[in-house]
Structure formats: structure tokens, C-alpha cells
TORPA-470370 format. One record per residue (C-alpha): x negated, y, z; residue in one letter. Coordinates in pm, whole numbers, plus 50000, padded with zeros to 5 digits. Example, Ala and Ser with C-alpha at 12.3 -4.5 7.8 and 13.67 -1.06 7.14 Angstrom:
BEGIN
487704955050780A
486334989450714S
This chain:
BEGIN
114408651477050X
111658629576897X
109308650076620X
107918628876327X
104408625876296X
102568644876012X
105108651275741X
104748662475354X
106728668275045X
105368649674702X
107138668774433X
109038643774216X
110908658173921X
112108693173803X
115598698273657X
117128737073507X
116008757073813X
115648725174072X
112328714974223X
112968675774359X
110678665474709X
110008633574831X
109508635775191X
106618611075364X
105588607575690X
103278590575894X
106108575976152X
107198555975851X
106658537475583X
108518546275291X
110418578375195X
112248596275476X
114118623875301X
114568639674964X
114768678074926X
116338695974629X
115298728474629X
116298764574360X
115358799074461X
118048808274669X
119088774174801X
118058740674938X
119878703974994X
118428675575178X
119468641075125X
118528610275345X
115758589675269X
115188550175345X
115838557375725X
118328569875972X
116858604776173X
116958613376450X
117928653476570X
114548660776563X
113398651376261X
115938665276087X
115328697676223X
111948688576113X
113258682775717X
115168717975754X
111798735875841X
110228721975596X
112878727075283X
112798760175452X
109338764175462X
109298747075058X
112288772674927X
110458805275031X
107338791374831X
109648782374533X
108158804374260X
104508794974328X
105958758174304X
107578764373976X
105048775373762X
């Protein structure tokens, strides 16, 4: 399983009780995922690129890691 270099989420729009994430990395250039995140739920979407296993699991932790922290987000 390959592991992306440093990744982060740059929040892009909010919609009703959605947060939108960009997700960037290092290991490429342009947008590797987007994350659509509520309080009790999360969806990621593909980016620009085709993943590999582990960076996917990598875009789970982090929509994980992005849903618990939801209510500081939305304020």
C-alpha cells in the first residue's frame, strides 16, 4: 500500500448542513479528493487522480478525522 505524502483539506464551500474539502497533497499536483462532510456523515469523491488502496484509506482517515471536528468547522 503506498501512503501519500503530507495531505490537507482546504475548505471550499458550505451548503444547508454540508462542509465541502478540497483535498491536496504533496505527491501531487492538483486536487486529489473532495470530501463532503454533515455531522453525522461523510462522502468522498475522486479528485484529478486515480488512488491507490492506500491513499484512500488515507482520504477515509482524514474525512474521519474532519467529521468528528464538524461543529468547530461550522461556526
Amino acid at each position: 500500500m503506498n501512503r501519500l505524502e503530507y495531505i490537507w483539506p482546504e475548505e471550499q464551500f458550505r451548503e444547508d448542513d454540508f462542509i465541502v474539502f478540497r483535498v491536496r497533497s504533496l505527491s501531487y499536483p492538483y486536487s486529489i479528493a473532495f470530501i463532503k462532510i454533515s455531522p453525522n456523515d461523510y462522502t468522498a469523491y475522486n479528485g484529478d487522480y486515480s488512488l491507490k488502496d492506500g491513499e484512500i484509506i488515507a482520504i477515509h482517515k482524514l474525512a474521519n478525522s474532519l467529521m468528528d471536528n464538524y461543529f468547530p468547522y461550522s461556526s
